[in-house]
DSSP file (Angstrom, degrees, kcal/mol; ACC not computed):
  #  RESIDUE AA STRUCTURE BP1 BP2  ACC     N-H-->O    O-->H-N    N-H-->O    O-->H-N    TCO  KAPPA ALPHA  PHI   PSI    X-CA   Y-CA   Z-CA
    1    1 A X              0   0    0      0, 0.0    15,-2.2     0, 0.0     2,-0.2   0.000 360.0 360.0 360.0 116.2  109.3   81.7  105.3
    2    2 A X  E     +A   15   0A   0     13,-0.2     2,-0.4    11,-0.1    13,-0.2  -0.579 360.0 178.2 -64.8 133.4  106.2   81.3  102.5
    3    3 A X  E     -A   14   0A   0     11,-1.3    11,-0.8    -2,-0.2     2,-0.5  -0.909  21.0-161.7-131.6 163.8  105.5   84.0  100.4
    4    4 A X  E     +A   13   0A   0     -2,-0.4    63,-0.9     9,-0.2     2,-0.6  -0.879  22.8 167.7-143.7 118.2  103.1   84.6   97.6
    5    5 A X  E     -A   12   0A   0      7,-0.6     7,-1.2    -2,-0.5     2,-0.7  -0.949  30.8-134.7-146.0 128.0  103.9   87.4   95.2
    6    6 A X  E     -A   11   0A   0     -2,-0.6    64,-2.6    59,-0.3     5,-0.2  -0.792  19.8-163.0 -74.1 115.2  102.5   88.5   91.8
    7    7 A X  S    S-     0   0    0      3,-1.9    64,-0.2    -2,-0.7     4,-0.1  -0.509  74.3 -33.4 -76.5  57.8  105.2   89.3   89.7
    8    8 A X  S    S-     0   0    0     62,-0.5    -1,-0.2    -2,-0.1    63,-0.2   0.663 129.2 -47.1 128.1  63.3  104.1   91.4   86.5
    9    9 A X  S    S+     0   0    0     61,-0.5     2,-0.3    -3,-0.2    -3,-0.1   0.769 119.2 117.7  42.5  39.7  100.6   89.1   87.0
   10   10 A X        -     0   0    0     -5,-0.1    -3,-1.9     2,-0.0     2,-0.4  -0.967  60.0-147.9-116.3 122.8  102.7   86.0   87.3
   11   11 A X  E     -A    6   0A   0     -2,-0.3     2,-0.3    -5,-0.2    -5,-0.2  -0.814  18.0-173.2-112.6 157.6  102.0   84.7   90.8
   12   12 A X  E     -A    5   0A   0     -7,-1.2    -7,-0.6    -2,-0.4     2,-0.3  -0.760  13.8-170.6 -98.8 155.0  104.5   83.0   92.8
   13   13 A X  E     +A    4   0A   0     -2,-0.3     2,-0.3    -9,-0.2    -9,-0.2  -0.813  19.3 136.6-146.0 153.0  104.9   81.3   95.8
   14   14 A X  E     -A    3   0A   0    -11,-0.8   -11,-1.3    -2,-0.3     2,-0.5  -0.991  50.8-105.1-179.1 166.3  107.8   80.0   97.8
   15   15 A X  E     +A    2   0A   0     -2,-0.3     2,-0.5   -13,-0.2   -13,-0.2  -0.483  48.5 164.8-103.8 126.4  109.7   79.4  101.0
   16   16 A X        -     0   0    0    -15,-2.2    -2,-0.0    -2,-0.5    47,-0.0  -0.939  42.6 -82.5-139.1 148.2  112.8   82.0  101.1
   17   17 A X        -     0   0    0     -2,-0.5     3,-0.1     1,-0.1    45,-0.1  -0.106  36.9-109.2 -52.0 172.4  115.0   83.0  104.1
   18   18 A X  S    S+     0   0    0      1,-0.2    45,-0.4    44,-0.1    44,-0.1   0.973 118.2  43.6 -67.0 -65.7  113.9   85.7  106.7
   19   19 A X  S    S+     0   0    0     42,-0.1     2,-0.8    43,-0.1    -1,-0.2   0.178  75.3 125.7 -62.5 -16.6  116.9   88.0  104.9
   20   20 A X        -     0   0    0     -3,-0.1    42,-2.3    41,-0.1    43,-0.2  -0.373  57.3-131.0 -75.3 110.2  116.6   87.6  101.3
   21   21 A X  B  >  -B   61   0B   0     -2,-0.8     4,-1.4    40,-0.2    40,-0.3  -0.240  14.0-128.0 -66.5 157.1  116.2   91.0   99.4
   22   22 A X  H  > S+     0   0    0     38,-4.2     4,-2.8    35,-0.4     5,-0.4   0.697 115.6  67.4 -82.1 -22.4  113.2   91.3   96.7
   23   23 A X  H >> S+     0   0    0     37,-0.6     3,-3.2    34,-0.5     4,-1.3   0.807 108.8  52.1 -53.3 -88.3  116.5   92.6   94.0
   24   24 A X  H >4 S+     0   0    0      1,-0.3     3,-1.4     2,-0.2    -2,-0.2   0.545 114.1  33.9  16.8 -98.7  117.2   88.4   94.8
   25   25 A X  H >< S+     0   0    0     -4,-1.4     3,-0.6     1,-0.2    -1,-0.3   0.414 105.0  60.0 -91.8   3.2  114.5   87.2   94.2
   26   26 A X  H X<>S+     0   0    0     -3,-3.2     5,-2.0    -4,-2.8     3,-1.0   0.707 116.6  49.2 -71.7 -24.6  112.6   89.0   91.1
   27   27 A X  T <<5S+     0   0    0     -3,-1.4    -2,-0.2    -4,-1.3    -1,-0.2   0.161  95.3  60.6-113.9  43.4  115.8   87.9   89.5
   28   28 A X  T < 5S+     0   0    0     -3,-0.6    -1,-0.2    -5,-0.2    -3,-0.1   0.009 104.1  58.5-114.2  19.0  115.8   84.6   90.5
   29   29 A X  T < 5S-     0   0    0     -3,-1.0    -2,-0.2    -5,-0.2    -3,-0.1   0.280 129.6 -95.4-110.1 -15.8  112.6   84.7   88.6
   30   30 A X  T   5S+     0   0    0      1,-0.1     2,-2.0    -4,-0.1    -3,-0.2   0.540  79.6 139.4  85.5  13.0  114.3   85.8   85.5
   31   31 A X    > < +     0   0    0     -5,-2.0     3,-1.5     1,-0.2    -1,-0.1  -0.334  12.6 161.1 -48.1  51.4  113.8   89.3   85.9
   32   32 A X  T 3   +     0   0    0     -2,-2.0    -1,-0.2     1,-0.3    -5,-0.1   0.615  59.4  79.6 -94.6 -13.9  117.1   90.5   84.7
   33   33 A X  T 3  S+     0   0    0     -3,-0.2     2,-0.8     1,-0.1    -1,-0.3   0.974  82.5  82.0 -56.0 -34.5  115.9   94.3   83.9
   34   34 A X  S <  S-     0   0    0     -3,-1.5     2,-0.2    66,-0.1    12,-0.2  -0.243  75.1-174.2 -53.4  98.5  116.3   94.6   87.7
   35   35 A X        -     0   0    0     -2,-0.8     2,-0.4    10,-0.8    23,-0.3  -0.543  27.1-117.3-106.7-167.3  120.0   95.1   88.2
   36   36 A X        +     0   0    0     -2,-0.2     2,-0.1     1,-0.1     0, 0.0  -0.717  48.8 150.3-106.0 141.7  122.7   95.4   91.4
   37   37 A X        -     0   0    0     -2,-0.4    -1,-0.1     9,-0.0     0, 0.0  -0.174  65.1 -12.8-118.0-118.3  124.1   98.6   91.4
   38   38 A X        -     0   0    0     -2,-0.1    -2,-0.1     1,-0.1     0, 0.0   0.968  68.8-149.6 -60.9 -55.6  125.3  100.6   94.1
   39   39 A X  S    S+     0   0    0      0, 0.0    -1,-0.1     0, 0.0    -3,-0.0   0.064  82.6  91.2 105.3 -10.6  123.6   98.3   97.1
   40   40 A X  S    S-     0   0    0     19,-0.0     0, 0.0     0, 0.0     0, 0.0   0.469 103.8-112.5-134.4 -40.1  123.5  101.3   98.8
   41   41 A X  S    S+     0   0    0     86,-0.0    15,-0.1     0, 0.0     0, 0.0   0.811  93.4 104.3  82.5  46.8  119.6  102.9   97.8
   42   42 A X  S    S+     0   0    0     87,-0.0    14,-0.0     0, 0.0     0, 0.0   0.342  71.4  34.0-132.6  23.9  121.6  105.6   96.0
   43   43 A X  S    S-     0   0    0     85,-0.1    86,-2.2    86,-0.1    58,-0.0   0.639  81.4-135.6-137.0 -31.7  121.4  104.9   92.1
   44   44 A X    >   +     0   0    0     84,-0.2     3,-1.9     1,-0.1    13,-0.1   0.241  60.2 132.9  93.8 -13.1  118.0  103.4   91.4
   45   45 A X  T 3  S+     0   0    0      1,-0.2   -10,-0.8    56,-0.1    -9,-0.1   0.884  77.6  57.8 -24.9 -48.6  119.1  100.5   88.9
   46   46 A X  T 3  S+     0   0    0    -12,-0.2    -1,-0.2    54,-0.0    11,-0.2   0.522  71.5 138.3 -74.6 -14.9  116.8   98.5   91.2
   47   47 A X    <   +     0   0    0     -3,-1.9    26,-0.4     9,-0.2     2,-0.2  -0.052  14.0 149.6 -56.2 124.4  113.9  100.1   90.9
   48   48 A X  E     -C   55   0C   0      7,-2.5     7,-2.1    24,-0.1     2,-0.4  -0.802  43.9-105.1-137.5-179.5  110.6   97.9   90.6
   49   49 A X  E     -CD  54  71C   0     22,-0.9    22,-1.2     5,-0.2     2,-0.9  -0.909  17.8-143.0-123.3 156.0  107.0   99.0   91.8
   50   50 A X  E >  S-CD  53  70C   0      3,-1.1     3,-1.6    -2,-0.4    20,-0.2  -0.845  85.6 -31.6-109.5  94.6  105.2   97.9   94.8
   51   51 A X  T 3  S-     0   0    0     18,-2.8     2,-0.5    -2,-0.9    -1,-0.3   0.994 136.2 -38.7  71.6  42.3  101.5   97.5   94.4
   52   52 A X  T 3  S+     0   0    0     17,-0.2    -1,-0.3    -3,-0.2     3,-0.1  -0.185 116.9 124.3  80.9 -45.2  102.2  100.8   91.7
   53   53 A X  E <  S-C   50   0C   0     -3,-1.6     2,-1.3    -2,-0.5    -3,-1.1   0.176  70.2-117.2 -61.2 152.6  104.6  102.2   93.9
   54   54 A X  E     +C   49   0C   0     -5,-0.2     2,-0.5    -4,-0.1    -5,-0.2  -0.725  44.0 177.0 -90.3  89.1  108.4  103.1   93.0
   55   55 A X  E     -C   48   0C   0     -7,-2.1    -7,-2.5    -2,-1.3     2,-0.7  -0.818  35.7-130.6-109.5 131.8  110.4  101.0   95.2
   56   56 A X    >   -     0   0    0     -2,-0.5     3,-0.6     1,-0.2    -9,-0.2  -0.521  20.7-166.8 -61.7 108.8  114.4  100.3   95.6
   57   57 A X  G >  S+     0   0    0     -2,-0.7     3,-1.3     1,-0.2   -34,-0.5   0.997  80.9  67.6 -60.1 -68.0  114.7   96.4   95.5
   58   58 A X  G 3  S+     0   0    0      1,-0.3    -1,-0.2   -23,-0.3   -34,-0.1   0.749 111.3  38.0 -16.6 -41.3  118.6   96.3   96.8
   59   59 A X  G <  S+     0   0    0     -3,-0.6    -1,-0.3   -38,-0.1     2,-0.2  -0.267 102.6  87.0-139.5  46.4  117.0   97.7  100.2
   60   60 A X    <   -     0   0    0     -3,-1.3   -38,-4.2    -5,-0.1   -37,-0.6  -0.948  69.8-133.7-156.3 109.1  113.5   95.5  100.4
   61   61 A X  B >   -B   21   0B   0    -40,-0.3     3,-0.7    -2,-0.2   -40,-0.2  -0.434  22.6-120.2 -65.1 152.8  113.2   92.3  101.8
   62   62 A X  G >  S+     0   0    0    -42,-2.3     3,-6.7     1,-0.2     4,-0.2   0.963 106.1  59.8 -49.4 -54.9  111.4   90.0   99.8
   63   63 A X  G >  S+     0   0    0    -45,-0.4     3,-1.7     1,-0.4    -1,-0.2   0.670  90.6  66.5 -58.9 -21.6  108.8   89.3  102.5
   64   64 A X  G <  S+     0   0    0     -3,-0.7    -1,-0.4     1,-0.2    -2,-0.2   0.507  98.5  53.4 -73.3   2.9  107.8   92.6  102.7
   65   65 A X  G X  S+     0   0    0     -3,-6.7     3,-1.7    -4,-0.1     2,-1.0   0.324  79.1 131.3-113.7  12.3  106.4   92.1   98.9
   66   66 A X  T <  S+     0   0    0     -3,-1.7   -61,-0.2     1,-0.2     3,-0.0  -0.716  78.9   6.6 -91.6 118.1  104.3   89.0  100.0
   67   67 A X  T 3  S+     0   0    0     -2,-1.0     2,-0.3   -63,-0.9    -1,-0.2   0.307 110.0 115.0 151.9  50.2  100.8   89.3   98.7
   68   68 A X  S <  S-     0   0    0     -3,-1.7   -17,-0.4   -64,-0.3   -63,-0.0  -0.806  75.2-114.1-125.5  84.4  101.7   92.1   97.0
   69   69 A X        -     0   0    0     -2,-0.3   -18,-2.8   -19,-0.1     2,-0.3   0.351  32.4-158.0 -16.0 120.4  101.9   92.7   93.2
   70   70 A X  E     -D   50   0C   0    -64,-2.6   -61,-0.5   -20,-0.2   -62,-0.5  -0.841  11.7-161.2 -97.7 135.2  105.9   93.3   91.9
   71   71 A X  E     +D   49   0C   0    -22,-1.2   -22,-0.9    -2,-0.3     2,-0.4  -0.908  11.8 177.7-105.2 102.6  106.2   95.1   89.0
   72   72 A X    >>  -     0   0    0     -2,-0.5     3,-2.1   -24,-0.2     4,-0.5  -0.884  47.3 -91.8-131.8 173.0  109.0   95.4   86.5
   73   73 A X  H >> S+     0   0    0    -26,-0.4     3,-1.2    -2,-0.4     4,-0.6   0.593 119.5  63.0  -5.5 -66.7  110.3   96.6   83.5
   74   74 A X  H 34 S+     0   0    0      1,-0.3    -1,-0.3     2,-0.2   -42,-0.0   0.362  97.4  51.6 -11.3 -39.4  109.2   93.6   82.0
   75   75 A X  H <4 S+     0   0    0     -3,-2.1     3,-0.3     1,-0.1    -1,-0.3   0.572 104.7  62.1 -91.0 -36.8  105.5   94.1   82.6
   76   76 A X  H X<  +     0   0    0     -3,-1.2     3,-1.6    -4,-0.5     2,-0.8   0.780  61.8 133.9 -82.1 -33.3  105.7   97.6   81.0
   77   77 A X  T 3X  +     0   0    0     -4,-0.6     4,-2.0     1,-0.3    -1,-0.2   0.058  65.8  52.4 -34.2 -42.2  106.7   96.7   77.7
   78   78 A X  T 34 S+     0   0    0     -2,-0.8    -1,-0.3    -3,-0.3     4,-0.2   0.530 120.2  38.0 -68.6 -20.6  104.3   98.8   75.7
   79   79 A X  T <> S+     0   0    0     -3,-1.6     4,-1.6     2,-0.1    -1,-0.2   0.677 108.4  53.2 -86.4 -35.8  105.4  101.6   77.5
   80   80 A X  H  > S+     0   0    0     -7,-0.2     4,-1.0     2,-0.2    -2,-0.2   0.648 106.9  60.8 -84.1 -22.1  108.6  101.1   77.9
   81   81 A X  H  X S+     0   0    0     -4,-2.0     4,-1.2     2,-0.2    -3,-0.1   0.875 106.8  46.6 -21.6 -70.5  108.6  100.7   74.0
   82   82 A X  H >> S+     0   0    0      2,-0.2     4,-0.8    -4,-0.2     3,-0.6   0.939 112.9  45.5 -71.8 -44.5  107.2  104.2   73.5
   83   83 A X  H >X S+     0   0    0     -4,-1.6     3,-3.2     1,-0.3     4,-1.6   0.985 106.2  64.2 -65.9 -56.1  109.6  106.1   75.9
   84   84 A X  H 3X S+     0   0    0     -4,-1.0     4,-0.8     1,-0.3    -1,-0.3   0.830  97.4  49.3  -6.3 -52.8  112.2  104.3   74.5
   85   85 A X  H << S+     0   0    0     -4,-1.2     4,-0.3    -3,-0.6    -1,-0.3   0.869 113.0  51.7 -82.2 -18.7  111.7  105.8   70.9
   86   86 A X  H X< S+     0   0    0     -3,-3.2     3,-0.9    -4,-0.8     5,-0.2   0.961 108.6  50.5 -82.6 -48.3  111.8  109.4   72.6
   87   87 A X  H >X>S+     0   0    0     -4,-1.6     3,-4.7     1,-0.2     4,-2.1   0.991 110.6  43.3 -62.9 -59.2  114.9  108.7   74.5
   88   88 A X  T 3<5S+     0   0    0     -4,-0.8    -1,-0.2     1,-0.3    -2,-0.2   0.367 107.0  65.0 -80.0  29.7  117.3  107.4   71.5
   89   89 A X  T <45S+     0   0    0     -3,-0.9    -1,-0.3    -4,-0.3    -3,-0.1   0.075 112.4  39.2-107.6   3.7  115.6  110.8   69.1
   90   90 A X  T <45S-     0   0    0     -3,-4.7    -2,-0.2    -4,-0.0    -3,-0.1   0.237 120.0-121.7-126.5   1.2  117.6  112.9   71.9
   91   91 A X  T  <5 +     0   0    0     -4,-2.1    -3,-0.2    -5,-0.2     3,-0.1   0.967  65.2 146.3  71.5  24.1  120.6  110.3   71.8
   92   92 A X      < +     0   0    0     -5,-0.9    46,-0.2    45,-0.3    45,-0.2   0.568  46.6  67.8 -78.3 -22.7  119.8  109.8   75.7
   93   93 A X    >   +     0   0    0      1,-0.2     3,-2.8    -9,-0.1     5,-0.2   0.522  58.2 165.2 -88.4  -0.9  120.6  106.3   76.2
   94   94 A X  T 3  S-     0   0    0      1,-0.3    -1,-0.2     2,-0.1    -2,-0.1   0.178  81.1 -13.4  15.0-112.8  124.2  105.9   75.7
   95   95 A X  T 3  S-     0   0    0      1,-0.1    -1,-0.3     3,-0.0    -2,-0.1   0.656  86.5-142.0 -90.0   5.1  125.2  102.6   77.1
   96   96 A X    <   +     0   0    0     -3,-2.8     4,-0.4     1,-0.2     3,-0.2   0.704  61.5 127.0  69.9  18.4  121.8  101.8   79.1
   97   97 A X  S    S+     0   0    0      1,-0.2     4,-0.2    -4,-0.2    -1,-0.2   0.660  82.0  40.5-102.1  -4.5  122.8  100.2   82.0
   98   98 A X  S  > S+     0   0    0     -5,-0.2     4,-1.4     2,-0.1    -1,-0.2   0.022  91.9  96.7 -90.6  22.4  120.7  102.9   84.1
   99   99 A X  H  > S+     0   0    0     -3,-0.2     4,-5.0     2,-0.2     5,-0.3   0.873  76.6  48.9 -81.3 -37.2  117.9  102.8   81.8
  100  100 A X  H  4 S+     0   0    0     -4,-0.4   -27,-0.2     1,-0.2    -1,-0.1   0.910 110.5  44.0 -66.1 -38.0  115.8  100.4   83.4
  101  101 A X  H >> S+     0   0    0    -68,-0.2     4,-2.3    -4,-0.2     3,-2.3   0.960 119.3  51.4 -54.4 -62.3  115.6  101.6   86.7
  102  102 A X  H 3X S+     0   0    0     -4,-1.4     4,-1.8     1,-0.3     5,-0.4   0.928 109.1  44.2 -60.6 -41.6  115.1  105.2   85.0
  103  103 A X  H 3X S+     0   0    0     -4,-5.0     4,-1.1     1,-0.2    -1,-0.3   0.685 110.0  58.5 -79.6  14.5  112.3  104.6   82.6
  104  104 A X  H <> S+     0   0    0     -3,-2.3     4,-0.8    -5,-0.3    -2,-0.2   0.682 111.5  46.2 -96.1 -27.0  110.4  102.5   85.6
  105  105 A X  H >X S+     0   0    0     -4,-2.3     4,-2.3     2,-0.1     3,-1.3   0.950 111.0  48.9 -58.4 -69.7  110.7  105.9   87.4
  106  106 A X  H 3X S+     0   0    0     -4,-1.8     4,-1.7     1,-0.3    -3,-0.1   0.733 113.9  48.0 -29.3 -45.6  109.5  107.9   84.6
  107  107 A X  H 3X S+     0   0    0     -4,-1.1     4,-2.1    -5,-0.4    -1,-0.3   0.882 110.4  46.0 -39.5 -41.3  106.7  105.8   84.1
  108  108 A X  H XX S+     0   0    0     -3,-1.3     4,-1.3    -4,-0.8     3,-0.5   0.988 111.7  58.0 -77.8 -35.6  105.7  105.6   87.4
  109  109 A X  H 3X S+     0   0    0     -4,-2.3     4,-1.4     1,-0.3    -1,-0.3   0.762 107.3  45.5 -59.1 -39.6  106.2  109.9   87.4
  110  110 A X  H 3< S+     0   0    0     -4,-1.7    -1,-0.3     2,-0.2    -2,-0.2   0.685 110.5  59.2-101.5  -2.3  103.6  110.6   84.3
  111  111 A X  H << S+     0   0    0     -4,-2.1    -2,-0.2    -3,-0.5    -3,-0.1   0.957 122.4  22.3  -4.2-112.1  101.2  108.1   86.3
  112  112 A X  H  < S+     0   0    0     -4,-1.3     2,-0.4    -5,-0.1    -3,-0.2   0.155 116.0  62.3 -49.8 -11.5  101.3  110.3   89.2
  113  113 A X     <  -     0   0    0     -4,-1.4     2,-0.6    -5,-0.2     3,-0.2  -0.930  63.8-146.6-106.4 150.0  102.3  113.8   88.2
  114  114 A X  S    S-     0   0    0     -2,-0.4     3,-0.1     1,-0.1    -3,-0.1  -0.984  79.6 -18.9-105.4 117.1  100.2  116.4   85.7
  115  115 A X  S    S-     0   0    0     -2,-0.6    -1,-0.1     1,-0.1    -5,-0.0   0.784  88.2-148.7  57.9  33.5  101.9  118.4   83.9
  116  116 A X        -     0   0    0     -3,-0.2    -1,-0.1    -7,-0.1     3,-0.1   0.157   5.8-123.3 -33.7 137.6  104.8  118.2   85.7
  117  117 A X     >  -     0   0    0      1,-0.1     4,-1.2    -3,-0.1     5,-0.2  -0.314  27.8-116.4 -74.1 168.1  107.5  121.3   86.1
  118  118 A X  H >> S+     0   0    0      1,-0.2     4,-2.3     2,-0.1     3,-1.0   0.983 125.4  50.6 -76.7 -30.6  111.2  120.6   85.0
  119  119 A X  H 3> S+     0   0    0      2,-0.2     4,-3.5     1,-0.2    -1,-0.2   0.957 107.2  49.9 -27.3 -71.6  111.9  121.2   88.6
  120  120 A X  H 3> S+     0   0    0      2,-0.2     4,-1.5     1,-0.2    -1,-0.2   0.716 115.7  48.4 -25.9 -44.2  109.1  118.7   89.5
  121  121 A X  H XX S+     0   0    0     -4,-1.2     3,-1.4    -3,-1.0     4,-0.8   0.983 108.0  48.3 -61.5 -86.4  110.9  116.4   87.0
  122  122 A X  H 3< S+     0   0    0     -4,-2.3    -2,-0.2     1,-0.3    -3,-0.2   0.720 110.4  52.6 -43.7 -29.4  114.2  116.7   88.1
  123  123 A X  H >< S+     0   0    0     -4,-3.5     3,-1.4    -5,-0.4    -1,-0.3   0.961 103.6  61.5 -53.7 -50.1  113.1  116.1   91.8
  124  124 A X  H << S+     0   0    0     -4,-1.5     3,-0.3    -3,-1.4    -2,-0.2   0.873 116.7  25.2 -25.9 -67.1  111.3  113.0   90.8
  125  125 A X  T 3< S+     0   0    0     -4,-0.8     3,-0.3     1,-0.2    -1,-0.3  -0.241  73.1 121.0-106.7  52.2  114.3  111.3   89.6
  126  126 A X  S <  S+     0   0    0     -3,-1.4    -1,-0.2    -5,-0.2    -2,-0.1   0.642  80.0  59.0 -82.1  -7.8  117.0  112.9   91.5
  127  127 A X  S    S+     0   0    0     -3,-0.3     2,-0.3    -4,-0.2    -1,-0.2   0.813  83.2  88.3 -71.5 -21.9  117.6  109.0   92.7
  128  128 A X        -     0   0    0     -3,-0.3     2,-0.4   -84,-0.1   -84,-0.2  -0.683  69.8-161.1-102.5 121.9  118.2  107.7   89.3
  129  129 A X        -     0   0    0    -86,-2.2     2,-0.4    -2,-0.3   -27,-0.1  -0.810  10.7-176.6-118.1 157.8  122.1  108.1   88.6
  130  130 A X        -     0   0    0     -2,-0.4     4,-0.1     1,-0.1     5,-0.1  -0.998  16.1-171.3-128.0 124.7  123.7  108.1   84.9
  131  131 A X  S    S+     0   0    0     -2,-0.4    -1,-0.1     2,-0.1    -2,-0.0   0.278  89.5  46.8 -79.8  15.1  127.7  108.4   84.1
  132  132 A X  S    S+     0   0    0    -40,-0.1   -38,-0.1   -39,-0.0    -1,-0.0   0.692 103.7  42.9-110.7 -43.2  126.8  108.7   80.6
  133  133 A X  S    S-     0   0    0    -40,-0.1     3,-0.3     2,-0.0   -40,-0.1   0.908  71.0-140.6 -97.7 -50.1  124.1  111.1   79.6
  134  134 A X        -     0   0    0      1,-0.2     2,-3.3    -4,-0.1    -3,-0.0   0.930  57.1-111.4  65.3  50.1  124.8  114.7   81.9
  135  135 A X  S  > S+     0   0    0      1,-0.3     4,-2.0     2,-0.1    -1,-0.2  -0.029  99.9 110.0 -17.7  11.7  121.0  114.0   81.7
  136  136 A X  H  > S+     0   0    0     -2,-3.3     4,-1.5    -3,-0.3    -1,-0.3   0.591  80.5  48.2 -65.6 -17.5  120.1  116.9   79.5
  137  137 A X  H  > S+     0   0    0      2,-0.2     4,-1.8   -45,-0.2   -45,-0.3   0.760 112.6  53.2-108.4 -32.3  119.3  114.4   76.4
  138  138 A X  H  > S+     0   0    0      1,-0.2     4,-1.0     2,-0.2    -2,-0.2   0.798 102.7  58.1 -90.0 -15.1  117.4  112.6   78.9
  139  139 A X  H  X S+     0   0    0     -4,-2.0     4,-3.0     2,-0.2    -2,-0.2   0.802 110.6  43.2 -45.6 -48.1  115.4  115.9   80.0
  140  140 A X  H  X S+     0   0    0     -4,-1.5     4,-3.1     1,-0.2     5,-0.3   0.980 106.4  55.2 -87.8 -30.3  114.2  116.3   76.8
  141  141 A X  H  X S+     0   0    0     -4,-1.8     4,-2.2     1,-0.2    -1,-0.2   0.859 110.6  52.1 -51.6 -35.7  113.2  113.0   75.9
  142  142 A X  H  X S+     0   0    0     -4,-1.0     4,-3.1     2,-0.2    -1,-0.2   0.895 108.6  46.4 -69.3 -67.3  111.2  113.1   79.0
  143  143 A X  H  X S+     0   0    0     -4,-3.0     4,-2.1     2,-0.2    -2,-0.2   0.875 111.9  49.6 -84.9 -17.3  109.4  116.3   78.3
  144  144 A X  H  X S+     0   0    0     -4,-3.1     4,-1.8    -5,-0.2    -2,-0.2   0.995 110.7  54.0 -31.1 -66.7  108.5  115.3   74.7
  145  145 A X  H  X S+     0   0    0     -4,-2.2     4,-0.9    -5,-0.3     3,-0.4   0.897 114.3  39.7 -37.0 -77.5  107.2  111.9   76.1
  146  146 A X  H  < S+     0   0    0     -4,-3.1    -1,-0.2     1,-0.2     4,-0.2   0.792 110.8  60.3 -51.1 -35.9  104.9  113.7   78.5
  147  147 A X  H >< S+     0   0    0     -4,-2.1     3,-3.9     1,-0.2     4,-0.4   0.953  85.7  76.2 -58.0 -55.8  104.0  116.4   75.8
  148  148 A X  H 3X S+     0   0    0     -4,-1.8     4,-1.5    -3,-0.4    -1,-0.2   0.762  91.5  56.8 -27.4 -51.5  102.6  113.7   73.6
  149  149 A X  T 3< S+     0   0    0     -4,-0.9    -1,-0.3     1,-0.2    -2,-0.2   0.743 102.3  55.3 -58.9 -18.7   99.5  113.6   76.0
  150  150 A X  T <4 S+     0   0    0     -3,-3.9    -1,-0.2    -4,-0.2    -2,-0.2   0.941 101.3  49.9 -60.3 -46.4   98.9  116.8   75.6
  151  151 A X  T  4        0   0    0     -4,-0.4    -2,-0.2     1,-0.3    -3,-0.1   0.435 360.0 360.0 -95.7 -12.3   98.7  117.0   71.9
  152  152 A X     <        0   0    0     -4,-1.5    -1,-0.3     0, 0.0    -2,-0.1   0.573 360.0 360.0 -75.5 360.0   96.0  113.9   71.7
């Protein structure tokens, strides 16, 4: 099956099985923030965006992303930079193996919310699972991050 997909404004194209999940094949691209987690669509490690969108890769065929812009971590850099300094001043990231999936939510969450509640928050990324943090360190980094826009 031919596909043609932009990855972070890298375009691709190539013949892939019917079955081949987009987790696959952004990191057969060298995408490597994208990890395997659960497999399951219940931990969010996988998380890339679709056209902007927050999408689980683990449970997305590739073909559904052809001619469709992919986004990942990678592409963010300048962004992912800045939350970055907010999480590790609250000592949020511990070992970071759910960070990528989580800051591509967050991103995609002060996009698309204003002035978000912590309620709001927490709904957002109730997908995104941690064994590390007890997400409170990652609460505040979060609403600092977002405060900063106010205070410009």
């Amino acid at each position: 099956m031919q596909i043609k997909i932009w990855i972070n404004s890298k375009l691709y194209t190539d013949d892939i099985e019917a079955d081949m999940l987009l987790i696959d094949y952004v990191r057969s691209k060298g995408y490597l923030s994208v990890k395997r987690g659960c497999e399951t669509s219940n931990c969010g490690l996988c998380t890339v965006w679709l056209d902007g969108t927050p999408i689980l890769s683990c449970s997305t065929l590739a073909v559904r992303a052809n001619g469709k812009k992919v986004t990942t971590l990678e592409g963010l850099e300048e962004e992912v930079l800045e939350f970055g300094r907010f999480m590790a001043s609250e000592g949020s990231e511990q070992c970071g193996f759910c960070s990528p999936g989580f800051i591509m939510n967050v991103i995609a969450m002060k996009r698309e919310l204003k002035n978000p509640t912590e309620e709001e928050i927490k709904k957002y990324l109730s997908g995104n699972l941690c064994r590390c943090t007890g997400y409170m360190g990652q609460l505040r980094a979060i609403k600092k991050y977002l405060a900063m826009d106010k205070e410009v």
